[in-house]
C-alpha positions as CSV (number, residue, x, y, z in Angstrom):
1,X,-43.7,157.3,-72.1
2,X,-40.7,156.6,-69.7
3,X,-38.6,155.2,-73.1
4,X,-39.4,158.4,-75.1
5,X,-35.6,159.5,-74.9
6,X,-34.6,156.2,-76.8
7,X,-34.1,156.4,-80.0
8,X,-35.9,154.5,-82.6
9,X,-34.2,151.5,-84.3
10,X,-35.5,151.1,-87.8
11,X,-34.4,147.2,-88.3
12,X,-37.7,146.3,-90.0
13,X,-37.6,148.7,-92.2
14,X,-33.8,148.3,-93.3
15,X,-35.1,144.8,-93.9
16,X,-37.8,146.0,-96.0
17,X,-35.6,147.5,-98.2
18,X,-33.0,144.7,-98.3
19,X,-36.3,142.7,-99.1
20,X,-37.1,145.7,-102.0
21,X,-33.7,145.6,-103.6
22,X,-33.4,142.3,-104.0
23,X,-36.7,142.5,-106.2
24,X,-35.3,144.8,-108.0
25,X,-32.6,143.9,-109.1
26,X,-32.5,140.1,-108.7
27,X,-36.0,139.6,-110.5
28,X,-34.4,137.0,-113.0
29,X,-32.7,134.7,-110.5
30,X,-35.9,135.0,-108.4
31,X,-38.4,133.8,-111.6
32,X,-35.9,131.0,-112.2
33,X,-35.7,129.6,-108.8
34,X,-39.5,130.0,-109.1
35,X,-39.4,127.8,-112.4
36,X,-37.3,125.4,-111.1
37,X,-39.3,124.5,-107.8
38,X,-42.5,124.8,-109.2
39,X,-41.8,122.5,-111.7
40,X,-40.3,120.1,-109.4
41,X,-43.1,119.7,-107.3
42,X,-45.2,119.3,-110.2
43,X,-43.4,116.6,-111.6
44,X,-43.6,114.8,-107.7
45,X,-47.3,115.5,-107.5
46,X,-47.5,114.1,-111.0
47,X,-45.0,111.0,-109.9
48,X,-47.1,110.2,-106.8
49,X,-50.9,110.2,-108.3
50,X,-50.3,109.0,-111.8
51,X,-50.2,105.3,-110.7
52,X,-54.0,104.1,-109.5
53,X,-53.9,104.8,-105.7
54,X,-53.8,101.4,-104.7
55,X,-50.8,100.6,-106.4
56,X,-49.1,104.1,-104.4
57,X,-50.8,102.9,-100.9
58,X,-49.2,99.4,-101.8
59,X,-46.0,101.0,-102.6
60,X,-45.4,102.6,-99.5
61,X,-46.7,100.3,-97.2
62,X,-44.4,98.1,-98.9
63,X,-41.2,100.5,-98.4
64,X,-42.3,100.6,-94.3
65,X,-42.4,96.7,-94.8
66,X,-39.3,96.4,-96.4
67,X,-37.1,99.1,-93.5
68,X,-39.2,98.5,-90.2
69,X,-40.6,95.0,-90.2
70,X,-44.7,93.5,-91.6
71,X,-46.1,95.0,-88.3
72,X,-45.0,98.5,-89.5
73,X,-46.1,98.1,-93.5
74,X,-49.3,96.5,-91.9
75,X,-49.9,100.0,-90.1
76,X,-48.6,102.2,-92.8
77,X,-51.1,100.6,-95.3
78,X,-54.3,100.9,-92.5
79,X,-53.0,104.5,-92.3
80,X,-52.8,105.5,-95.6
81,X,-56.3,103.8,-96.3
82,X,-57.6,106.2,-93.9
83,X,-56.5,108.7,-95.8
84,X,-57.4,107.9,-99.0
85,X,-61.4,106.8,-97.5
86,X,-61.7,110.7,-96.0
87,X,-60.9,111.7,-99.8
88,X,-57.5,113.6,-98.8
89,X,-55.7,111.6,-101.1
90,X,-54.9,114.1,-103.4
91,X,-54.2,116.9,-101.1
92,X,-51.9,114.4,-98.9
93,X,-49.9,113.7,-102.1
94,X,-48.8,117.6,-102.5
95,X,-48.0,117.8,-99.2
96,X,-45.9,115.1,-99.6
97,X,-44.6,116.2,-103.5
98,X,-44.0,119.7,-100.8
99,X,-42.1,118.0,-98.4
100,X,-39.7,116.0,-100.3
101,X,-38.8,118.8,-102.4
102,X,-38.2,121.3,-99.6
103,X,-36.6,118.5,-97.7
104,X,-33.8,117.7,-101.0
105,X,-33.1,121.2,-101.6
106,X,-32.4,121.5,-98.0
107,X,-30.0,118.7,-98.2
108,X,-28.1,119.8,-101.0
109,X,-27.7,122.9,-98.9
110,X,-27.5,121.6,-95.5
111,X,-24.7,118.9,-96.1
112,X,-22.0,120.7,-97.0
113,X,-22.8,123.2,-94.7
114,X,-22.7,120.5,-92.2
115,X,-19.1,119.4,-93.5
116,X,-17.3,122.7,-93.6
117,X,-18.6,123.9,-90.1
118,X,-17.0,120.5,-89.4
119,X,-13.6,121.1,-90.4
120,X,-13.8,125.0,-89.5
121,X,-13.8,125.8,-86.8
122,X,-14.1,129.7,-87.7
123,X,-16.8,129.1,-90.2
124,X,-18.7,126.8,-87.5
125,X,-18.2,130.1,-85.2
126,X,-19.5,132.3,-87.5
127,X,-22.6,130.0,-88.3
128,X,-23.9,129.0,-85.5
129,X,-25.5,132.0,-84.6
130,X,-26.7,131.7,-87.7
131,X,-28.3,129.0,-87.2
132,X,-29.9,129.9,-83.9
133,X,-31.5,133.0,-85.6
134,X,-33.3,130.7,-88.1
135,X,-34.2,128.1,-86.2
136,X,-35.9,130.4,-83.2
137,X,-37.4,133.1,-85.9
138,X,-41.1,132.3,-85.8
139,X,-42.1,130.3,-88.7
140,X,-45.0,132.7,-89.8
141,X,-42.2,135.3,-90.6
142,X,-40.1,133.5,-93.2
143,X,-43.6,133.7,-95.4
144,X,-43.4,138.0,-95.7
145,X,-40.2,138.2,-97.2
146,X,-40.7,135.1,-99.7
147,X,-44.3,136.3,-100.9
148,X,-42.6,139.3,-101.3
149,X,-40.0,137.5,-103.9
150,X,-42.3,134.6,-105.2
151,X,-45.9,135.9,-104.9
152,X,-48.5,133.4,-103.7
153,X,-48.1,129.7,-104.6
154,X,-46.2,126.7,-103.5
155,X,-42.6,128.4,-104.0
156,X,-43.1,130.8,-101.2
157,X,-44.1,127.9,-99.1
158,X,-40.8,125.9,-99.7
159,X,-38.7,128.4,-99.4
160,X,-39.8,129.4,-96.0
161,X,-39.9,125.3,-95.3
162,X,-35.9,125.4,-96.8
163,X,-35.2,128.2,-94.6
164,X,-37.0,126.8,-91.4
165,X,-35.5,122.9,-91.9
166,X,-32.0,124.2,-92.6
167,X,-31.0,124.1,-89.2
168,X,-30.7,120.8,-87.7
169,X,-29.6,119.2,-90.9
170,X,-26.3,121.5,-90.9
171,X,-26.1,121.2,-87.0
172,X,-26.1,117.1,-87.0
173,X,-23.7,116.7,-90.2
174,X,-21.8,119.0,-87.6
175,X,-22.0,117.1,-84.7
176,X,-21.6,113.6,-86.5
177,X,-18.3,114.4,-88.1
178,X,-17.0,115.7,-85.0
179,X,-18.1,112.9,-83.3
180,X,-15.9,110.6,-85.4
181,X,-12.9,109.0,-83.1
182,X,-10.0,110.8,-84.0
183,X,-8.2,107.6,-84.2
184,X,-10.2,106.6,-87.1
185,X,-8.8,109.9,-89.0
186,X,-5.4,109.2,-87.7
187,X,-5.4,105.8,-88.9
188,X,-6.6,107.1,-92.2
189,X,-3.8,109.9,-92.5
190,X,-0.9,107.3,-91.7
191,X,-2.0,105.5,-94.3
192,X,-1.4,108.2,-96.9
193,X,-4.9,109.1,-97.6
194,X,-5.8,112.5,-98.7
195,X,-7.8,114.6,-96.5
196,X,-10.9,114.1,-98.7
197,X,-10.3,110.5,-98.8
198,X,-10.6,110.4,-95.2
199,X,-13.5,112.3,-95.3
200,X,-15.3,110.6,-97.9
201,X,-14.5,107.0,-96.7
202,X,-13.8,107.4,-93.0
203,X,-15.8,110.5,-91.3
204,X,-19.2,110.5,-93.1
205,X,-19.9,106.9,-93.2
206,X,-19.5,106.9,-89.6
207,X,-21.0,109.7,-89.0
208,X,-24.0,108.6,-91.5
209,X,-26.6,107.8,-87.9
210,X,-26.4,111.4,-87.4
211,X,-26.2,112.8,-90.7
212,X,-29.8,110.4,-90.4
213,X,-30.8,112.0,-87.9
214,X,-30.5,115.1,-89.6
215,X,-32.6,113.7,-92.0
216,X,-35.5,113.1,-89.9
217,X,-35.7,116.0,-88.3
218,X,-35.2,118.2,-91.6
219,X,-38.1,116.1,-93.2
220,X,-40.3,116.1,-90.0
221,X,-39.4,120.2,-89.8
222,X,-40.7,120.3,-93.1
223,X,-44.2,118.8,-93.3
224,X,-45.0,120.9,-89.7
225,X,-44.8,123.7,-92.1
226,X,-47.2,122.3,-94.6
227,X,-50.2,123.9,-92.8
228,X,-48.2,127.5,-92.3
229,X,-47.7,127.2,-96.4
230,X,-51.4,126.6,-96.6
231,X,-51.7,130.0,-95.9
232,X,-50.2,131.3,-98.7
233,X,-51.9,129.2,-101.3
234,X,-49.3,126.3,-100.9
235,X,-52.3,123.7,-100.8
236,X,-52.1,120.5,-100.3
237,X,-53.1,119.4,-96.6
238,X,-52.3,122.5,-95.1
239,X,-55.0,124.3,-97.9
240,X,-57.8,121.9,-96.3
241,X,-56.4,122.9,-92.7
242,X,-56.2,126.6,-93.1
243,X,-59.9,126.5,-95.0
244,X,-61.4,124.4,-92.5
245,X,-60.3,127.2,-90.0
246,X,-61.5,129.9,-91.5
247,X,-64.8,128.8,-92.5
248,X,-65.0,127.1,-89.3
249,X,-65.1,123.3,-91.0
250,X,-64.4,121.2,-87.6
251,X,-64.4,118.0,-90.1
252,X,-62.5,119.3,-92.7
253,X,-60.3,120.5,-90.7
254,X,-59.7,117.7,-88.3
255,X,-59.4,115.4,-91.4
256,X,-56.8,117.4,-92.8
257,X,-54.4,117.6,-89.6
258,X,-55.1,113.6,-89.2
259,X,-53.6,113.3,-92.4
260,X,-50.4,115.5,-91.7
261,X,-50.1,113.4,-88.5
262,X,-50.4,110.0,-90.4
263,X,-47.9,111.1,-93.0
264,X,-45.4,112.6,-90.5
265,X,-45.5,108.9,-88.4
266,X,-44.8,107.5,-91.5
267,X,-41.8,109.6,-92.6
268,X,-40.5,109.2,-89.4
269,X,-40.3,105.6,-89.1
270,X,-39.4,105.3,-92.6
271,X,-36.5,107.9,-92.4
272,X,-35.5,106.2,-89.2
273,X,-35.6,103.1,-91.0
274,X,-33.2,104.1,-93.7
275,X,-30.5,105.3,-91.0
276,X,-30.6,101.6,-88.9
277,X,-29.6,100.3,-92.6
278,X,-26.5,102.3,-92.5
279,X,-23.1,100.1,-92.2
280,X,-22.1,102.0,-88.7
281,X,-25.6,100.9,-87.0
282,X,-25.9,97.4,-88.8
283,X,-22.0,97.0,-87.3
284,X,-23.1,98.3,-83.9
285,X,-26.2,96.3,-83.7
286,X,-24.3,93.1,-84.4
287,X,-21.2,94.2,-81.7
288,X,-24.9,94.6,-79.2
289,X,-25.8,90.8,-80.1
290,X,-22.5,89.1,-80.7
């Protein structure tokens, strides 16, 4: 070939390695972490189907009543009646125990993340390309390296979902806290407070719409990975999905995805809903109708 006089890179398989040492020598920290998230999402699976499933479907539908109006906890309870009638129930519940667990880990990551890229610039230099390798990394890859660490299960399927969300939650705490008028933060130095004062009570409140935002996107990020961790025994919706593909189930199948589509509608709204409760958007919906 007309290439033959380049040499051969072996990145892959320096990755390999890296991939090989740390199972190695990190075995410990690996089976904890595994310990950890496993039983987490077992005690959210267990959370969200030991009440009858009525009472759940009434919960929820009641939370979408109470952030985005009757209309929307109407819908949310026709929706999740669906569910429950194609007998996903059980499997839409793990997805769900999935999400949210993937989605607070994240969080806990992502937000100070999102702060110190905010108030360095040399960190926020050095992370952003980062960031851009993670979030353009095809999802289907993050699964090698943590089956590799975790085995098959649900705790390869959250890590890749942890390393796959990451990015827009630190990239909107970012953006938010930058966003903050700088007279705001002057105001709050001249009158003595300390710089973590003013962060604390001045730059993330008003910067809590896109620290939301964030939110949203890490959560909705997270449940389109739900049928990727199907493939590694995850379960849950993405189990059904992946099965009804390979055996060629078009009703399984379909069911399944309806369900990931009805819950993703409903996280959206709902986390969208929790960020128009903030005090910055209830102030600037009130300066809009005063």
């Amino acid at each position: 070939m007309a290439d033959d006089w380049l040499p051969r890179i072996p990145v892959g398989d320096a990755f390999e390695s890296g991939v090989d040492w740390l199972t190695e020598n990190l075995a410990p920290v690996f089976d904890w972490v595994e310990k950890v998230l496993d039983s987490g999402v077992s005690a959210l699976v267990w959370l969200l189907l030991a009440p009858p499933t009525l009472v759940t479907i009434a919960a929820m539908a009641g939370l979408g009543w109470w952030l985005r109006g009757w209309r929307f906890g109407l819908i949310s309870l026709v929706m999740l009646v669906l569910i429950d009638s194609m007998g996903q129930w059980e499997a839409a519940m793990s997805s769900l125990a999935l999400v949210l667990a993937a989605s607070l880990v994240t969080g806990v990551i992502a937000f100070p993340l999102g702060v110190l890229t905010a108030r360095n610039d040399t960190f926020s230099t050095i992370v952003r390309p980062i960031l851009d390798f993670m979030q353009t990394m095809p999802a289907f890859v993050y699964l090698i390296p943590a089956v590799m660490l975790f085995s098959i299960g649900v705790v390869p399927g959250i890590v890749a979902t942890i390393i796959f969300a990451m990015p827009p939650g630190v990239r909107l705490t970012e953006l938010g806290i930058r966003q903050v008028n700088p007279e705001m933060v002057e105001a709050g130095d001249a009158f003595g407070a300390p710089p973590r004062q003013v962060l604390s009570r001045v730059q993330i409140p008003l910067a809590m719409p896109s620290i939301m935002a964030g939110v949203n996107q890490v959560i909705m990020l997270a449940l389109s990975m739900v049928v990727i961790a199907g493939m590694v025994g995850a379960g849950g919706l993405g189990g059904v999905v992946y099965e009804g593909i390979t055996r060629l189930n078009i009703a399984s199948g379909f069911e399944g995805g309806l369900a990931v589509v009805i819950l993703a509608i409903y996280l959206d709204r709902v986390t969208a809903g929790l960020g128009a409760r903030s005090a910055v958007a209830r102030a600037e919906k009130a300066a809009q109708h005063a």
